[in-house]
C-alpha positions in Angstrom: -10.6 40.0 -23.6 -8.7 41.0 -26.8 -5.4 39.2 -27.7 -3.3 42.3 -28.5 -0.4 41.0 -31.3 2.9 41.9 -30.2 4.8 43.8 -32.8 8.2 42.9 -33.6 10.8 45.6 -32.7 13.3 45.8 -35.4 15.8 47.3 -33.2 16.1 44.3 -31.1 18.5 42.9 -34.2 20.8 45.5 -33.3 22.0 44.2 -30.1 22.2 40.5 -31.5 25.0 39.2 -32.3 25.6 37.7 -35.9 28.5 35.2 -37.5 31.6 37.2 -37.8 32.5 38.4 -40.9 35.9 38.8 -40.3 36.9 36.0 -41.9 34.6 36.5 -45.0 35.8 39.8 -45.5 39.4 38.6 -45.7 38.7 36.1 -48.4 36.9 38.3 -50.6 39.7 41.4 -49.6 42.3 38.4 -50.4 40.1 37.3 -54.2 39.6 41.1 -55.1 43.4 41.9 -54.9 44.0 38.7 -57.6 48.0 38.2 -57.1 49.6 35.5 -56.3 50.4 36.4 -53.1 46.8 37.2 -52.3 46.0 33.4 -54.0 48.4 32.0 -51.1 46.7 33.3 -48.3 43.0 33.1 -48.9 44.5 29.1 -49.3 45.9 29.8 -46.0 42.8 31.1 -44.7 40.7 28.3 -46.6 43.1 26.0 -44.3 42.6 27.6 -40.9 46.3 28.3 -41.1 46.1 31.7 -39.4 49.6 32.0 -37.7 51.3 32.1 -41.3 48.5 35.1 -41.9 49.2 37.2 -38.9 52.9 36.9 -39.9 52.7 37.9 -43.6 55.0 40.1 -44.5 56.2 41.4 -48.3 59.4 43.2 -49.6 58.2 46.7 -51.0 61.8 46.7 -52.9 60.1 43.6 -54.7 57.6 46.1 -56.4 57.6 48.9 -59.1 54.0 49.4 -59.7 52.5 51.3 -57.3 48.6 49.7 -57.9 50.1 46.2 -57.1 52.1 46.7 -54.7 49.2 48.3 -52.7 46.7 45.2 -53.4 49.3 42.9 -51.6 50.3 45.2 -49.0 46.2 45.4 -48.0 46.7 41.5 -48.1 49.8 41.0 -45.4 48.2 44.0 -43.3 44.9 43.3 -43.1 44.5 40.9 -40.5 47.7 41.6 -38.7 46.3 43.1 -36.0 43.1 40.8 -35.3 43.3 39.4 -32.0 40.8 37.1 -31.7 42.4 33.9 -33.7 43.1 31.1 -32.1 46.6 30.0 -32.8 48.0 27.9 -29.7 49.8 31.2 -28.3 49.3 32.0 -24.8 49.5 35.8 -25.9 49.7 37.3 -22.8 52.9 35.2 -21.5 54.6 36.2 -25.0 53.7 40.2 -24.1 55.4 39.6 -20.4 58.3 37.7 -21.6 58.8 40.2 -24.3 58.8 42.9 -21.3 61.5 41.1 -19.2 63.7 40.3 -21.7 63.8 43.9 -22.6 64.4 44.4 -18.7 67.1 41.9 -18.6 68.7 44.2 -22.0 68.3 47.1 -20.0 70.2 45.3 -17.0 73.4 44.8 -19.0 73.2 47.5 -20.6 76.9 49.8 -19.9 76.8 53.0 -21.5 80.1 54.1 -20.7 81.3 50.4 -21.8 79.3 49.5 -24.4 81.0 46.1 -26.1 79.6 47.9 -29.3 82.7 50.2 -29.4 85.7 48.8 -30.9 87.6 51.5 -31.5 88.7 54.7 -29.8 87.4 56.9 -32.8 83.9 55.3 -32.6 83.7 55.4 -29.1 85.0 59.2 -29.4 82.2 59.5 -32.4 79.4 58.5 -29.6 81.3 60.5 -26.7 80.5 63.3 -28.7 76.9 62.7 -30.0 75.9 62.4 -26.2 77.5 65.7 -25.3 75.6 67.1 -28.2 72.5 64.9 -27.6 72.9 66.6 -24.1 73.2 69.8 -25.3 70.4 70.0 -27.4 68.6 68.7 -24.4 69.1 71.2 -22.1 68.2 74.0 -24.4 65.2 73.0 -25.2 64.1 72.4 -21.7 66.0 74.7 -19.6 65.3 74.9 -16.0 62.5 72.6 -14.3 59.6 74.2 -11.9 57.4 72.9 -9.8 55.2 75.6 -10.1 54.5 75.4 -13.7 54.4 71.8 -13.8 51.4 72.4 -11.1 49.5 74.0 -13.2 49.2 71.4 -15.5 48.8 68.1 -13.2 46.0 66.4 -14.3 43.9 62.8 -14.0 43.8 61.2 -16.7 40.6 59.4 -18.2 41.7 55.9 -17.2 42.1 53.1 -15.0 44.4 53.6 -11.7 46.3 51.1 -9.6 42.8 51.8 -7.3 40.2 52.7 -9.9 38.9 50.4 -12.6 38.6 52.3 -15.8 34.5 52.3 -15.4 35.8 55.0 -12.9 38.2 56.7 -14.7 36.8 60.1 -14.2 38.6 62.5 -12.1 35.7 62.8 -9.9 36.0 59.9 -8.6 40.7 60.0 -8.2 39.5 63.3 -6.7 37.1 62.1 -3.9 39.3 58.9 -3.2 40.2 59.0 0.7 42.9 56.4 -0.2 44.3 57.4 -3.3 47.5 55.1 -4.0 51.2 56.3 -4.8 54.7 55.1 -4.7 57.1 55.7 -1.8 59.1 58.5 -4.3 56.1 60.3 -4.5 55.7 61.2 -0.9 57.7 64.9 -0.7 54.8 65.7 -3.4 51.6 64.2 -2.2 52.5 66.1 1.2 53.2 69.5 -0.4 49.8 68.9 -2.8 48.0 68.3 1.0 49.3 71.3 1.6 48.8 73.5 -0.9 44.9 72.3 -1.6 43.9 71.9 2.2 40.4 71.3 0.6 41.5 68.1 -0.8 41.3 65.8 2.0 43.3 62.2 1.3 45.4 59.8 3.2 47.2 58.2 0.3 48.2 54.9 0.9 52.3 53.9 -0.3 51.6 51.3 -3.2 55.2 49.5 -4.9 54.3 51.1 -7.7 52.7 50.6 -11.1 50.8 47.3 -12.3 51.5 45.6 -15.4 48.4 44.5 -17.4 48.2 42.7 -21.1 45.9 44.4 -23.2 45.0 42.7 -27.1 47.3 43.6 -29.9 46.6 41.2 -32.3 46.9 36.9 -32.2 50.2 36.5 -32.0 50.8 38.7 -28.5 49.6 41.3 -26.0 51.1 44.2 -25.7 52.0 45.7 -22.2 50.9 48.5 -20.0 51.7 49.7 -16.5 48.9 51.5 -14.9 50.2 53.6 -12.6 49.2 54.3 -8.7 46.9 57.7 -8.8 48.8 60.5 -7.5 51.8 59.7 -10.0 49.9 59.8 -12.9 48.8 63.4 -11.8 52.2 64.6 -11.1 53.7 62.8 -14.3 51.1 64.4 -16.8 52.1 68.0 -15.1 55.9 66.8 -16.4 54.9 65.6 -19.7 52.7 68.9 -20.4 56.1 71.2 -19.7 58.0 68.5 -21.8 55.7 69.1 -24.6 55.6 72.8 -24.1 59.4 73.0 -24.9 59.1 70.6 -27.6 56.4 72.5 -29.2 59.0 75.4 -29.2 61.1 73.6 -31.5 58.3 72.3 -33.9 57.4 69.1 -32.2 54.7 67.3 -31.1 51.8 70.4 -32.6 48.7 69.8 -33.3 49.7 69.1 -36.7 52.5 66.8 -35.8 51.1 64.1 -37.7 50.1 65.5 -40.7 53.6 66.9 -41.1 55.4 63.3 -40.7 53.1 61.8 -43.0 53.7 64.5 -45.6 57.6 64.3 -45.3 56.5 60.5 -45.9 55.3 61.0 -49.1 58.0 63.0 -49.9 60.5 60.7 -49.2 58.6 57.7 -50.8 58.5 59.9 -53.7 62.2 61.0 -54.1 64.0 58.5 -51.6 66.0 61.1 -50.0 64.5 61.1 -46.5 64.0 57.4 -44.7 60.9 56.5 -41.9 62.2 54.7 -38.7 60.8 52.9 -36.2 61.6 51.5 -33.1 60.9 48.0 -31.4 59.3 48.5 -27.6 60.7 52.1 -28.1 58.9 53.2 -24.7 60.2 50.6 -22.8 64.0 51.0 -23.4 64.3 54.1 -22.1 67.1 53.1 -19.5 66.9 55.4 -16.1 71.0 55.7 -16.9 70.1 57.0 -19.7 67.4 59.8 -18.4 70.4 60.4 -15.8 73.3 60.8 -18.6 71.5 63.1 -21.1 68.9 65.3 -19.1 69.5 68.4 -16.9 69.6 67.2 -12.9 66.7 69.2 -12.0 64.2 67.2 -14.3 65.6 63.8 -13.2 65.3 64.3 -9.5 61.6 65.5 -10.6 61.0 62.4 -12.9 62.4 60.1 -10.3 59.9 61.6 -8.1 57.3 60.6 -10.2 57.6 57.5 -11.6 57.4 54.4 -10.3 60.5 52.4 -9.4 58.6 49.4 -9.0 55.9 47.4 -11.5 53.6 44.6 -9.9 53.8 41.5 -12.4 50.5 39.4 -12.9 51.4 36.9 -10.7 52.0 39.5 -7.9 55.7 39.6 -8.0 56.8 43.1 -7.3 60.0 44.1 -10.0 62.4 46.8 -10.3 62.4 48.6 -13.3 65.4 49.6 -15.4 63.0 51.4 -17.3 62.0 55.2 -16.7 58.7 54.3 -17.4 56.5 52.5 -19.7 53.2 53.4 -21.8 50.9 54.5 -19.1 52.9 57.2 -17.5 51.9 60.3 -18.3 55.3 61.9 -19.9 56.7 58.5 -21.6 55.9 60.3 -25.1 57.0 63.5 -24.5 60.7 61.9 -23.1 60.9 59.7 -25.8 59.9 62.4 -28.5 62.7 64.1 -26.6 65.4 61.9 -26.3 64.9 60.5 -30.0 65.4 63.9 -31.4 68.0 64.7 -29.3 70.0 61.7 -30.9 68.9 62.1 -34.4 69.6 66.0 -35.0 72.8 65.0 -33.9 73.9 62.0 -35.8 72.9 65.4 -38.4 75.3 67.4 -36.9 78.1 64.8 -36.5 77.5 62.9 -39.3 76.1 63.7 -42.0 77.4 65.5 -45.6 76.9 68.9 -47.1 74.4 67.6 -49.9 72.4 65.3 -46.9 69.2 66.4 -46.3 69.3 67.8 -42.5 65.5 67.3 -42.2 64.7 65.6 -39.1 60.9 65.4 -36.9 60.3 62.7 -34.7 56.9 61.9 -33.0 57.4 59.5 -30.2 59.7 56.6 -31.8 58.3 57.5 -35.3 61.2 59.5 -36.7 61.8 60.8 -40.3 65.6 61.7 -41.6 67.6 61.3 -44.1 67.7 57.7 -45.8 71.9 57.6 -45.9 72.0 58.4 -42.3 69.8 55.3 -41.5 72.8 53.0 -41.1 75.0 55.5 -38.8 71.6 56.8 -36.7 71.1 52.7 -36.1 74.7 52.2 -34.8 74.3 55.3 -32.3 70.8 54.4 -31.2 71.9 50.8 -30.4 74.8 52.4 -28.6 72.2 53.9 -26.3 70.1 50.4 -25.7 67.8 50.5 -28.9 66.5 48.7 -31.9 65.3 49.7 -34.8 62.4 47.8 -36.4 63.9 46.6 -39.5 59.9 46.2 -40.7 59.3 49.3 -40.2 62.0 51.2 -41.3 62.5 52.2 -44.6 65.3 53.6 -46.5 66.3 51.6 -49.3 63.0 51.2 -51.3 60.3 53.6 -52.8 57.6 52.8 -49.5 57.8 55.5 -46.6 55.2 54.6 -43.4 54.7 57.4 -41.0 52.1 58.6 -38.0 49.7 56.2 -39.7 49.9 56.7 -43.4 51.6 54.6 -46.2 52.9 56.0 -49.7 54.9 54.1 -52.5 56.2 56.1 -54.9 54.2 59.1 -53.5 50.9 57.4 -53.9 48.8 56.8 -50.6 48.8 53.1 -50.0 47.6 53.5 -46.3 46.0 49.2 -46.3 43.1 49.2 -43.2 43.0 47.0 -40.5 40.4 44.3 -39.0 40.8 45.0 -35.0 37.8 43.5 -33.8 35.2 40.7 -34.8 32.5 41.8 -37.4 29.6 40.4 -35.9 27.0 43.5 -35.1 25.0 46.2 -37.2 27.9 48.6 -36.1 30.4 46.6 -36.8 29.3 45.8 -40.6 28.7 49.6 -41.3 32.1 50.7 -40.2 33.9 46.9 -42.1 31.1 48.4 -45.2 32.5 52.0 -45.3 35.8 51.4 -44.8 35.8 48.9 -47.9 34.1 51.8 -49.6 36.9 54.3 -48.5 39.7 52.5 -49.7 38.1 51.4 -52.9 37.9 55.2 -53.7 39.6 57.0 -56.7 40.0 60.2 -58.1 36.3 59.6 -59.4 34.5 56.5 -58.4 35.1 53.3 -56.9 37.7 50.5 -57.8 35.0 47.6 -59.3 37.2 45.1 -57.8 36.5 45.5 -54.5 32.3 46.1 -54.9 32.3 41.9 -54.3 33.8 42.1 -50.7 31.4 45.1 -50.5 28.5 43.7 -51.3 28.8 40.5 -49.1 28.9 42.8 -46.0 25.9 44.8 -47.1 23.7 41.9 -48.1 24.9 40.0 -44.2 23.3 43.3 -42.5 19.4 43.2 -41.9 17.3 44.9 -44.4 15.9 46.9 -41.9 19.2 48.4 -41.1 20.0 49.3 -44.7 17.9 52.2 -45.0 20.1 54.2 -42.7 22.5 56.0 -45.4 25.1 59.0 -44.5 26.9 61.0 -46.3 31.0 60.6 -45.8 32.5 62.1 -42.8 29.3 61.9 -40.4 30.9 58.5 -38.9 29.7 55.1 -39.0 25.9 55.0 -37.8 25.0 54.2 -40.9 25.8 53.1 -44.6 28.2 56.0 -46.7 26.1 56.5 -49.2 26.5 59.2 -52.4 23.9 61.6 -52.5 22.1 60.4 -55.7 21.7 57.0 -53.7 20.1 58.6 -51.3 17.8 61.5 -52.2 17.9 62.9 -49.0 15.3 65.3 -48.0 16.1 69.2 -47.8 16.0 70.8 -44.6 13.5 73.0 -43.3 15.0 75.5 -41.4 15.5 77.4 -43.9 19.1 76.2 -44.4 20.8 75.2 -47.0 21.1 71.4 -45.6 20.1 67.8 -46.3 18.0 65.5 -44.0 20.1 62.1 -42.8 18.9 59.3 -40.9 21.7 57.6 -38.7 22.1 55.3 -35.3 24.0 56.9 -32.3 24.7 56.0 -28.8 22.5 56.5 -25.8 23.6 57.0 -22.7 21.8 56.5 -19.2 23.3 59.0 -16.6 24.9 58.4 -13.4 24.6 61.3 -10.9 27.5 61.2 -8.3 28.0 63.6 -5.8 30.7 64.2 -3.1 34.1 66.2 -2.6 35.6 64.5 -6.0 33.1 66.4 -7.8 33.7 69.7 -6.8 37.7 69.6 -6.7 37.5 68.5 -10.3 35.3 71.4 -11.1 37.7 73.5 -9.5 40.5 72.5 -10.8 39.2 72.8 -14.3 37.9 75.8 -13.7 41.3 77.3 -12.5 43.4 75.1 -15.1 41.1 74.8 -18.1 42.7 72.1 -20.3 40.7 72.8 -23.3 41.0 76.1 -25.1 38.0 75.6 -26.8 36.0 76.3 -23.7 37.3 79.1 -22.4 34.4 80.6 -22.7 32.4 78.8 -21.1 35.3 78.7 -18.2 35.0 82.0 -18.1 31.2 82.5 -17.1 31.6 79.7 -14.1 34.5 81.8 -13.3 32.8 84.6 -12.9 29.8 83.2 -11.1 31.9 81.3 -8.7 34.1 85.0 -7.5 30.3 86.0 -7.0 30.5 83.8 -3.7 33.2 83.6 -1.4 35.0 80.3 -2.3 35.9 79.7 1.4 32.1 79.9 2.1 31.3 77.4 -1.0 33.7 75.1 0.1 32.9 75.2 3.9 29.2 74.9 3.1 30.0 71.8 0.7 31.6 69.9 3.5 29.0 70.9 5.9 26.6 67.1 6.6 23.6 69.5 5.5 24.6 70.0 1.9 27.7 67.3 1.5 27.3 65.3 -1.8 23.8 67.6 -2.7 23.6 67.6 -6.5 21.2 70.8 -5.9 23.5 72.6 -3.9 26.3 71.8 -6.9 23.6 72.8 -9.3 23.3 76.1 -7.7 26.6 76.4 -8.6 27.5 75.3 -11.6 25.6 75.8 -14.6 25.7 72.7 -15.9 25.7 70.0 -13.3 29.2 68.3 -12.9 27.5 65.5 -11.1 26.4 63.4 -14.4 28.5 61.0 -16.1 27.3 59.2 -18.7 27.1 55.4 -19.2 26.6 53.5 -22.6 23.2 51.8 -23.2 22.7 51.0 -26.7 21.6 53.0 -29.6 19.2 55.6 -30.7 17.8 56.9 -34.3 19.2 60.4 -34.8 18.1 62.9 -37.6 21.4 64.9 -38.5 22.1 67.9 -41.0 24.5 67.9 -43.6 25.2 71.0 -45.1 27.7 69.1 -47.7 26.6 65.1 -49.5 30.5 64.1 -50.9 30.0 61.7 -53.9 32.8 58.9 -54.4 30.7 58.0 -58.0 30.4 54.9 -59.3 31.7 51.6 -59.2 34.4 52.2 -62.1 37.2 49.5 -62.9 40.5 51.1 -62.5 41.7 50.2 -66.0 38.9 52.2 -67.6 37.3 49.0 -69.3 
């Protein structure tokens, strides 16, 4: 018999995984940018001295030139936020110490006595920013309802104190027979039983959230508190009317982010408004606080909701002072709130006739006027916070905001390495991104082609041929279209041929009551506009039935869990989720090939 030659699979070098590059790239992001400051850290990097890396910092009021001042800021950010160097930190311990000693702040924390008050005009000056604050507050949300906030409970995508995050979806917080909650939440989860008598639960009393560390780069975890099921249903129906109001008043739109990284640039550009941030923002939010400023009808609904209680990892149960913390579903809406609240007005109170009464605030990233920095700090300490003095800036020509950097009204936005670079994937997205920020008004800065290059030349040849046009992701190499020559499409269109690598997904058919209740609910609460549509036509061919038949019949032992029966119903079945496994070659359309041009040097020589 014939020895058939196996035939090496290319793809298999796809799911190897390489050297990371991480490190690489840094030295030649650290040689391209050719300061002195850069010089100091690739010696740093050279000596495995990472600590003094992660903390690199520079003074933007040290700078006047916009082009250097971005080359070293790329430097001190660039590997800020990699978590996986080893630097004799126990980075989850710092995370949960962090979170108790802002606890223990909260603890002392007197608002009516603050030791921050000397004198009877300043503590009159913060009387009457809290009635204000107040105020403003209750106009914007006026009175609370239950039956709005109904309509817009929802799970959300993630992990529960009693599902892992692999079983995130709401089918499966739908069909739990045990869902968890906290004793608070009781009054609600009865009058949901009631309301729904289709959903069938028992939920089981829980203390409350559970605090996890999740990465955040090598110097510390950052903290979460994923919260028992039925809260986080009832809290994102809050958060939803929260943001309703806000959206009222011009906060937290679709645009929100654009608009505080354009008042950015502004300010960078003309110094007249300041950016402020917030250190653990989220987590000073003092329940006195919620209590002092907010109408009583949403705090006897938020103290429904939240938890009183988060489970540490060694299984000690504490008491939060904290409303709540990232991972409850309205912390950024009440903190969006509250922060505005406060800021418009220290605008009202404090500031001058020629001060700039612009204000927006998304989250704890607020923009207002740079001389009302020092007086907004004061008040906001008053009230249990601190501003992050690296983050905040007033007094120099470099604004940060929602993401985006400017000095001097140029966009300095650095990237950031958040992962190891040691897959295909990995080096295509560390190889475009290099390529993005190296871009000019017309072609690419020459002195960044090096650090370019070295990732290109570290990814299989193979892999090389897959080239994309920008703004198609990161399946494949950004390429210009004169690099490429891509092939015109036949259809007729006017579009170009691209080659790229994609996810594939296996899918996992469940079944059940879960299933059903979510495609009910979504079906009577559509979340996304975009498919209304769509909503529409299951709408209409579920009122063809009688839902008390459909529902009976599903619960019935000859059609429970059936994926034809659900089928029969829906036209696209509900029942599939899909699970990552691996990659796939995809053949795309681009009706548009951007070109970034050439490799230029920035000084025109």
């Amino acid at each position: 018999m014939k020895k058939v030659k196996k035939v090496a699979d290319p793809f298999q070098d796809l799911y190897r995984q390489s050297a990371c590059q991480a490190n690489q790239l840094a030295a030649d992001i650290y040689t391209a940018a050719d300061t002195q400051a850069s010089s100091e850290m690739r010696q740093q990097l050279s000596a495995g001295d990472y600590s003094k890396i992660v903390s690199a910092s520079i003074d933007p009021k040290d700078y006047t030139n916009a082009d250097t001042f971005s080359r070293d800021y790329l430097c001190a950010e660039l590997m800020s936020k990699f978590p996986h160097w080893e630097i004799g930190v126990n980075r989850s311990a710092v995370a949960l110490q962090k979170f108790l000693e802002v606890e223990e702040n909260l603890t002392q924390l007197r608002f009516t006595e603050n030791p921050i008050v000397s004198s009877p005009s300043k503590k009159a000056r913060m009387r009457a920013i809290e009635m204000t604050a107040r105020k403003k507050i209750e106009r914007i949300l006026g009175d609370f309802s239950w039956d709005e906030a109904s309509f817009s409970f929802a799970f959300g995508p993630g992990a529960s104190t009693s599902m892992s995050r692999r079983r995130g979806d709401a089918s499966f917080k739908y069909g739990a027979e045990r869902p968890h909650m906290s004793y608070n939440a009781e009054i609600l989860a009865n009058a949901l039983s009631r309301a729904h008598p289709s959903w069938q639960f028992s939920a089981a009393v829980v203390a409350g959230s559970k605090l996890v560390t999740v990465p955040k780069n090598a110097k510390t975890d950052r903290t979460i508190c994923i919260e028992p099921d039925l809260n986080m249903y009832f809290q994102k129906g809050i958060g939803k009317c929260i943001r309703r109001r806000l959206n009222r008043w011009g906060l937290l739109l679709p645009t929100a982010q654009q608009i505080n990284a354009d008042y950015a640039r502004v300010g960078s550009a003309n110094g007249r408004l300041a950016t402020v941030d917030l250190s653990s923002a989220s987590d000073s939010i003092h329940m006195e606080l919620v209590r002092l400023l907010l109408p009583g009808d949403w705090v006897n609904a938020i103290e429904q909701a939240r938890s009183p209680f988060t489970v540490l990892p060694s299984g000690q149960i504490h008491t939060l002072r904290k409303v709540s913390s990232m991972g409850n579903g309205f912390t950024f809406e009440l903190e969006t709130l509250i922060f505005y609240a406060l800021c418009s007005s220290v605008i009202e109170h404090l500031s001058e006739k020629d001060t700039d009464h612009q204000c927006t605030v998304f989250g704890d990233d607020i923009i207002i006027a740079s001389e009302l920095v020092p007086p907004l700090q004061e008040v906001l300490s008053y009230f249990g916070f601190t501003m992050n003095s690296k983050k905040t800036h007033f007094e120099s020509a470099f604004r940060e905001s929602c993401g985006k950097h400017f000095f001097h009204g140029t966009d300095v936005t650095p990237f950031y390495v958040r992962d190891r670079i040691d897959s295909v994937h990995r080096k295509y997205w560390a190889a475009n991104t290099v390529r993005r920020y190296s871009r000019m008004n017309w072609g690419l800065d020459y002195r960044y082609r090096s650090a370019y290059e070295s990732i290109v030349d570290s990814i299989p040849k193979f892999f090389r041929k897959f080239q994309i046009p920008e703004g198609y992701g990161d399946g494949g190499l950004v390429a210009d279209w004169d690099e490429v020559r891509p092939t015109r499409a036949l259809d007729g269109h006017d579009a170009w041929l691209y080659e790229d690598l994609i996810p594939k997904f296996r899918e996992k058919r469940i079944g059940g009551q879960g299933v059903l209740l979510k495609e009910l609910h979504l079906l009577e609460y559509p979340e996304d506009p975009a498919v209304t549509h769509t909503v529409a036509q299951k709408r209409d061919k579920l009122l063809n039935c009688v839902k008390s038949e459909i529902i009976s019949a599903f619960f019935s032992s000859s059609v429970a869990g059936s994926d034809d029966f659900m089928s029969g119903v829906f036209e696209v079945s509900p029942s599939v989720l899909p699970r990552p496994q691996g990659y796939k070659k995809h053949i795309g359309t681009a009706h548009q090939w951007p070109s970034y041009g050439p490799w230029l040097s920035p000084y025109g020589t």
